[in-house]
N, C-alpha and C positions, 0 to 999 in steps of 0.2 A: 779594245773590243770588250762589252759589255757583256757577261755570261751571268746566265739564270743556271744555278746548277740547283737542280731538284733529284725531290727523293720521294715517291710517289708508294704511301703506305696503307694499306686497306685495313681496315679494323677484320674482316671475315677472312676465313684462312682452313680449308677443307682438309690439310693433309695434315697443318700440325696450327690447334685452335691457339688463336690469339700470336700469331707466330711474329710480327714486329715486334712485341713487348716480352717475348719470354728472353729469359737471363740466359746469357750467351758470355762465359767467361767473366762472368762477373757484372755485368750489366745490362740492360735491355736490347736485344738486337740491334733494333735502330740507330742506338747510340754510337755502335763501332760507324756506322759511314756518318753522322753529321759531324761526329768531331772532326772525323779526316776531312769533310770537305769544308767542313770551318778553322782547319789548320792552313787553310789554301789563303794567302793575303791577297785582301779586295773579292773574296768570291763571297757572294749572295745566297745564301743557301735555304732553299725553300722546302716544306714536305708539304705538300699534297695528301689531305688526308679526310672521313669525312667521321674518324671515329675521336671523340673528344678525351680520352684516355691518351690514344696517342699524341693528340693535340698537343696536350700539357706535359708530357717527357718531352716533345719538341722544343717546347717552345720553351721550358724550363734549361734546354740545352744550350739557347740559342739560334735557334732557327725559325723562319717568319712561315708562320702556316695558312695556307691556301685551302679555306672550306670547299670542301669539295661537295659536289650534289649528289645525291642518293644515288640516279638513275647515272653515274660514271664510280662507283663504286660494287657494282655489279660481279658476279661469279664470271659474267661473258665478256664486262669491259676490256678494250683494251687498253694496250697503254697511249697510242696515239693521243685520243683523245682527253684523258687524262692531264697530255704535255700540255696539247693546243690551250685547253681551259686553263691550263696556272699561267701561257703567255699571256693572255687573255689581261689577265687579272694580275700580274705583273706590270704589263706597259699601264694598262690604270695607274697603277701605283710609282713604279718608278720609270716608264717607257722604255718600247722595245729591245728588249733583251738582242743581242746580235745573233749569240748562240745559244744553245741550251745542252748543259750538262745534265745528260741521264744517270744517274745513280740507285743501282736496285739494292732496297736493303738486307736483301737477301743473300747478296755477295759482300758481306764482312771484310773478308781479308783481301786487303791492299796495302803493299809496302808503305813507309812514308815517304813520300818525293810524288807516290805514282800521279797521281793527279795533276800535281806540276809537270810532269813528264807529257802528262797528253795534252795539257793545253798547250805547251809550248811545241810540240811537234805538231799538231792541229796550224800552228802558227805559218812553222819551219816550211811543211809540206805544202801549204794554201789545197788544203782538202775542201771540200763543203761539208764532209762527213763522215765521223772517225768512230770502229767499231772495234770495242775491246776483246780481244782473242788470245787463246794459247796455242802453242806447239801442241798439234797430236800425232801420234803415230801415223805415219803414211801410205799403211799397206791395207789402205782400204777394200772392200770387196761392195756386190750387192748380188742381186737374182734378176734374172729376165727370162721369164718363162721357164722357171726352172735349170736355167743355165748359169751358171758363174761366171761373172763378170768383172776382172780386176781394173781396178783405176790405178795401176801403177804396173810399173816393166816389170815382170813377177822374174821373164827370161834372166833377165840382171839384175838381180838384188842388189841393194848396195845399202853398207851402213848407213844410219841415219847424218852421222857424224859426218857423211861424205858426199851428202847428196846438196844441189845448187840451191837457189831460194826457190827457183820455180817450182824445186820438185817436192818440197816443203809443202805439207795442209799445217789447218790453224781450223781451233774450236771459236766458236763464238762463245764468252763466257756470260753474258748478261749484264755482267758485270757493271759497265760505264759504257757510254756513247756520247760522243760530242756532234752535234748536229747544227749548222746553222738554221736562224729561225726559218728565213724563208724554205726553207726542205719541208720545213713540217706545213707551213701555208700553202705552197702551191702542191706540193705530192701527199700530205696525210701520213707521212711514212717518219722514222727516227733514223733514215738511210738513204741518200741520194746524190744525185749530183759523182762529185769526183771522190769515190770512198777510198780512206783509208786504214788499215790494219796498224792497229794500238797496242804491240805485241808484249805481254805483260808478262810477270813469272808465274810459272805453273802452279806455286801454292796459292795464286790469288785467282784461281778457276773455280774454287768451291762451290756452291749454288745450294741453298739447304731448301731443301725440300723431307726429308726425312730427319727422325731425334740420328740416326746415326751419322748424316752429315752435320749437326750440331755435336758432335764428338769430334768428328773432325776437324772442323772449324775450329773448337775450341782448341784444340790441340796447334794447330796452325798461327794463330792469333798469341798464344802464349808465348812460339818461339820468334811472333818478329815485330812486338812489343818493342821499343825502342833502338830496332835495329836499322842500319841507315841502306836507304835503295841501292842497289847491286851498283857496282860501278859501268857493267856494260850495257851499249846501249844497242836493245835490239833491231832488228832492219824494219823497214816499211813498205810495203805493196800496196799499191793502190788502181782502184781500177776507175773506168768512167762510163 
């Protein structure tokens, strides 16, 4: 099966300026995910990008870069579009991609295996489409009209350590999604069809949007440097 795994990088960045390229434990943001997903044997790894500074860390990295056009590098763009244009430009070059790995470079830390881990349970499971997530606490709340409203048995607590899968939530980290192509053709979406949950470890949820998540990040990334993927292997939900 043929996978476009891309990495989709905007040169403009409102909350922290120039935020692919700044030094993140020692080297350019970006760079923590093209090595890992060019640590992947046989994966294609593409960035999406329309700013020429990034271009050239890319592509000095090794990765094949997809010019992107002004009006898909926008404060409003989203990412769909973004995808459909590098398949686009992909099948031109080497024909349709089967699936497409999304990788945001904003999400740094990932164990090494993880990537091997979701293509081959993308594989295992025959999803159409696999969305990266963590364990979060379960004792969710909300408001309805000013009333409290729990999403869980508040009557019967129970340890987390003791509760079934069902009764398990999971964050969407941004992280990574595996999509095959047609999902993005016929829906416009990075999610459809038979989804399933890519249940990753908690320190590869980070998402930097702030210099204090680049603290932590770095902090995260230093301890798991050469360390090898967890040996267990977490469960899968999937819905349709």
């Amino acid at each position: 099966m043929s996978t476009l795994a891309l990495i989709p990088a905007r040169g403009g960045s409102k909350g922290i300026p120039r935020k692919n390229l700044l030094n993140v434990a020692g080297k350019p943001l970006i760079l923590w995910t093209i090595e890992q997903a060019l640590a992947v044997p046989g994966l294609r790894v593409a960035v999406s990008t329309e700013d020429p500074e990034i271009a050239t860390v890319a592509a000095a990295a090794g990765a094949w870069i997809i010019a992107r056009p002004a009006d898909l590098a926008q404060d409003e763009t989203a990412t769909e579009p973004v995808v459909e244009h590098a398949i686009v430009k992909y099948t031109e070059r080497f024909g349709r991609p089967d699936r497409v790995l999304l990788l945001q470079a904003t999400s740094p830390v990932r164990r090494p295996g993880t990537i091997d881990r979701a293509l081959a349970q993308f594989d295992r499971d025959s999803v159409d489409s696999l969305v990266g997530v963590v364990h979060t606490p379960p004792f969710i709340w909300s408001l309805d009209d000013d009333q409290a409203v729990a999403h869980w048995d508040w009557q019967h607590r129970l340890r987390r350590q003791d509760m079934r899968a069902d009764q398990l939530r999971y964050r969407e980290t941004g992280s990574l999604y595996l999509t095959r192509t047609d999902i993005y053709e016929r829906t416009h979406n990075r999610m459809g069809g038979r989804i399933g949950l890519f249940v990753m470890d908690e320190v590869e949820g980070i998402d930097i949007d702030t210099l204090d998540d680049v603290a932590v990040a770095e902090s995260m990334l230093g301890g798991l440097v050469g360390q090898p993927t967890p040996a267990w292997t977490p469960g899968c939900k999937s819905a349709s």
